[in-house]
Steps between C-alpha positions, in 0.01 A plus 500: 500500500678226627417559864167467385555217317625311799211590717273385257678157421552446897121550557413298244734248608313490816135478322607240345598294804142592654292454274322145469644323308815616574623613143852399472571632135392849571718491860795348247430782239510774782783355680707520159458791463519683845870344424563688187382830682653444759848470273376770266459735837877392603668571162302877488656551859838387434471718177424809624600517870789269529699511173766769471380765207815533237459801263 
């Protein structure tokens, strides 16, 4: 889900540079939050690839 989350916000981020006028809250909005995927895709990879499993 967060893949597609990021695809989303980064084409959205883009629509919102083309379109006319340019709509610099949406392209704010999206660029927030491609950042919190982004960090939410990190911490799942570091969780279950890269961290040492204790039992």
């Amino acid at each position: 889900m967060t893949f597609a989350l990021c695809l989303y916000s980064a084409m959205f981020m883009r629509f919102a540079i083309k379109v006319q006028p340019r709509n610099m809250l949406l392209f704010a909005c999206h660029f927030v939050n491609e950042g919190a995927q982004i960090t939410q895709g990190c911490r799942f990879i570091k969780h279950h690839y890269l961290s040492k499993k204790e039992q």
